[in-house]
N, C-alpha and C positions, 0 to 999 in steps of 0.2 A: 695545122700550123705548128712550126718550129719555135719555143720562145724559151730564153735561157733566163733564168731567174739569180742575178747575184746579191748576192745576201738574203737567207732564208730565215729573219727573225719575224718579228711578229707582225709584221704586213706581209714581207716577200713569202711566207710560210702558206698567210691566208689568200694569197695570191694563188699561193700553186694549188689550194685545193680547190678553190675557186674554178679555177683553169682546166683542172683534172675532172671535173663534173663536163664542162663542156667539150671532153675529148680531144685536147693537144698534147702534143708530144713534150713537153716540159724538159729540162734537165734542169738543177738546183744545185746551188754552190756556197758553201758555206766554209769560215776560216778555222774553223769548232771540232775537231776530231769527233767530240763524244754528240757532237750530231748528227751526225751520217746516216746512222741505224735508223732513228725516228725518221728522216725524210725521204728512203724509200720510199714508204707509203704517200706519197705526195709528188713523187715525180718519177718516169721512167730511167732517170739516169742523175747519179747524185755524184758530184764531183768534191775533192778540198781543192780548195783555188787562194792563194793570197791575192790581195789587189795589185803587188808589186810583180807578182810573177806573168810577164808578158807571154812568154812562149805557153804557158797550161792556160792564159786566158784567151789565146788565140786558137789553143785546138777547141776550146770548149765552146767556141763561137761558131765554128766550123757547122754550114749548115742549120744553122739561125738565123728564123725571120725576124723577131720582134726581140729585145733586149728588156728585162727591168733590170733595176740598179736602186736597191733597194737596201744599202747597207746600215748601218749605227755604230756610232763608237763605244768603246763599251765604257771610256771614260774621258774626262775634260781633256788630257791629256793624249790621247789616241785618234784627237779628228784630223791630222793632216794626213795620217799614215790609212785610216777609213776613209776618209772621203777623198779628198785631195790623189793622192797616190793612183787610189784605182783608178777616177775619174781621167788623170795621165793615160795613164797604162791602156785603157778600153779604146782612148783617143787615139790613142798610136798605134795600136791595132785594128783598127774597126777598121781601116784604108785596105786592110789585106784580106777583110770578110766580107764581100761584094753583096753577099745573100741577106746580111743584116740590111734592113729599112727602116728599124724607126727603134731609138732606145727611149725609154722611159724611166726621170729619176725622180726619184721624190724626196726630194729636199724641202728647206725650213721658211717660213715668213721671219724668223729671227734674222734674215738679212737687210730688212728694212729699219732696223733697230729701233730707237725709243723716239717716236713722233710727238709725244705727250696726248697720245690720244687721237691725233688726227686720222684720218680715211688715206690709206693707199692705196694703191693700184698696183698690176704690172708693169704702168709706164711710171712709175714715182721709182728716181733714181734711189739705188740701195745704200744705206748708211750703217752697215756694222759696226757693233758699238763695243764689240772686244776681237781677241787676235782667231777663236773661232769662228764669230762671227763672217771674220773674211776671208777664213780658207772656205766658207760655205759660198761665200761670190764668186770664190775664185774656182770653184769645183763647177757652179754653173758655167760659167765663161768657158771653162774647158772642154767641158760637154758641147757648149752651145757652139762654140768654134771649129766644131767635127761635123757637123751639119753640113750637108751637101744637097746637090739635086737629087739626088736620088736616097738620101736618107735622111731620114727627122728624126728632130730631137725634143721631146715635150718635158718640159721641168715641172713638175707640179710641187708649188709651195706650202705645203702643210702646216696646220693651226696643230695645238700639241692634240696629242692621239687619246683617245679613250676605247674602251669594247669591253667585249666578253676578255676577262682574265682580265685586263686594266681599268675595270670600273672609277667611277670618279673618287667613291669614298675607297678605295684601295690607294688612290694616287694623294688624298686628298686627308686622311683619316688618322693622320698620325701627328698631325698637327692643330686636330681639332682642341679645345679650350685654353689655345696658347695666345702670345702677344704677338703682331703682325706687325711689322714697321709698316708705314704709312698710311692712308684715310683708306684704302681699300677701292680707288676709285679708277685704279688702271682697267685700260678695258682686255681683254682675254681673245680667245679665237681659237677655236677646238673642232672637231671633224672626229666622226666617230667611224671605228673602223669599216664600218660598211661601206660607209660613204665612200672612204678611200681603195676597196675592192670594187667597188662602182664607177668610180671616175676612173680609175685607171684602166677598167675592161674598155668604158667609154671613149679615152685618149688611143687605143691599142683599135679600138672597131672604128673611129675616124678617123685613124691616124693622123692624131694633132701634133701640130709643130709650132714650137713656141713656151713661152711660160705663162701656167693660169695658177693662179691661186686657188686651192681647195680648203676651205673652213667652211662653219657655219652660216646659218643667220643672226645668232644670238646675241655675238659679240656681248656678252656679260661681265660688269665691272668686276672686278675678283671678288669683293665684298658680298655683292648678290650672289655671286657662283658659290661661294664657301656657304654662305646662309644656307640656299637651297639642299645642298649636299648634308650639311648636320642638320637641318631639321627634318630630312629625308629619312635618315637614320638616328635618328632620335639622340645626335652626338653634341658636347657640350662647342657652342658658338667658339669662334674666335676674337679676339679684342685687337681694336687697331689701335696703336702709338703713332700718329700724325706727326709726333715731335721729332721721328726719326725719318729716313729718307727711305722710300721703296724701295725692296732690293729688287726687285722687276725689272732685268736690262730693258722688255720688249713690252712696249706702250703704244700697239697701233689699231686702230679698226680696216682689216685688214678686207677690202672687199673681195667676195667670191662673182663680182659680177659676170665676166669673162666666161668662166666656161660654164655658167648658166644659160647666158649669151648662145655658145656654142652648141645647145639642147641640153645640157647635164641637170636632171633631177634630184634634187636632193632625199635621200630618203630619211634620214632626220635633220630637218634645219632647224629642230630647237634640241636644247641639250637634253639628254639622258640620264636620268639622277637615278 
């Protein structure tokens, strides 16, 4: 199988090696000059590709079964030109690559924005609650709007990322014995990188269409999650200020029921400390 991987950071990377164990033909495309070198060994053919550049994303499609779309902005400011742009650009070319059947992107539950805790779904309309927030709707919509008979489109909603190299207390460790705005009681929605080379082989061997949500089971109020993580490594707790308001845009319990639904196994459905 033919599959083009665009954006080769720290999923689309562990995708391609992933991928390379079970014998596909890969190609990899990253915006990063001083990447290139490193993901040879990861894919048969490694391209520099911008998301705006239509004509280099059309030949690199050329002869692609399966699509990821797998990009990150590298800052607050760079997601309409990361996400938004490509997700254009793939749209209006995919009509011209007949061989592509099913793109896979993995995007954020930050589009269901701040519920106060309540339970969403796939079908609970999206409420972004800043102007990223809605170019990430508006990246799905785009994708989701190229979906044809004959090609799918599967959006998988991602809880934040942890794994090898992003451990919790690396994400989490730099803040331990400081003051936290508010009681600590938002709840969280995390997916560890396996999980997410797991659901995505699983979306790509079913070729699913549609949007599932991939998190956990743990759903952990942030207050427990941080507990667990400094008492893990013996790091000084954190103190909440109740008197001040959570800076937490995203407050939802975000359910993975769907594409357990669909057969997906979780290989860790509780957190990772």
């Amino acid at each position: 199988m033919n599959i083009a991987i665009i954006g080769c950071g720290y999923v689309g990377s562990a995708m391609a090696r992933f991928w390379q164990t079970q014998g596909f033909n890969l190609t990899a495309t990253t915006t990063t000059p001083d990447k290139l070198e490193s993901l040879t060994s990861m894919a048969q053919t490694v391209k520099l590709v911008r998301g705006d550049d239509a004509e280099s994303l059309k030949a690199t499609l050329q002869g692609q079964e399966v699509v990821l779309l797998s990009v990150g902005a590298k800052n607050a400011n760079s997601y309409a030109e990361t996400y938004l742009q490509t997700a254009q650009t793939l749209a209006d070319v995919l009509p011209q690559v007949p061989t592509v059947r099913q793109v896979i992107y993995t995007g954020s539950y930050a589009v269901y924005g701040d519920r106060q805790g309540a339970e969403v779904t796939e079908t609970t309309p999206v409420a972004p609650v800043n102007s990223n927030g809605e170019i990430l709707v508006q990246t799905e919509q785009t994708l989701l709007n190229a979906a044809t008979d004959t090609l799918n489109i599967c959006i998988l909603r991602l809880g934040g990322i942890y794994g090898p190299g992003r451990e919790l207390v690396k994400i989490w460790g730099r803040v331990a014995g400081t003051t936290r705005p508010g009681d600590g009681s938002d709840i969280t929605n995390w997916v560890h990188l396996d999980d997410i080379v797991g659901a995505i082989e699983f979306a790509r061997a079913n070729r699913l269409n549609g949007i599932y949500n991939l998190v956990d089971d743990a759903h952990l109020p942030q207050a427990e999650l941080l507990s667990q993580v400094y008492q893990t490594h013996n790091l000084p707790p954190v103190q909440w200020d109740a008197s001040q308001k959570s800076s937490r845009p995203y407050n939802a319990k975000v359910s993975n029921q769907k594409i357990k639904d669909a057969g997906y196994r979780l290989r860790y459905p509780q957190m990772q400390f």
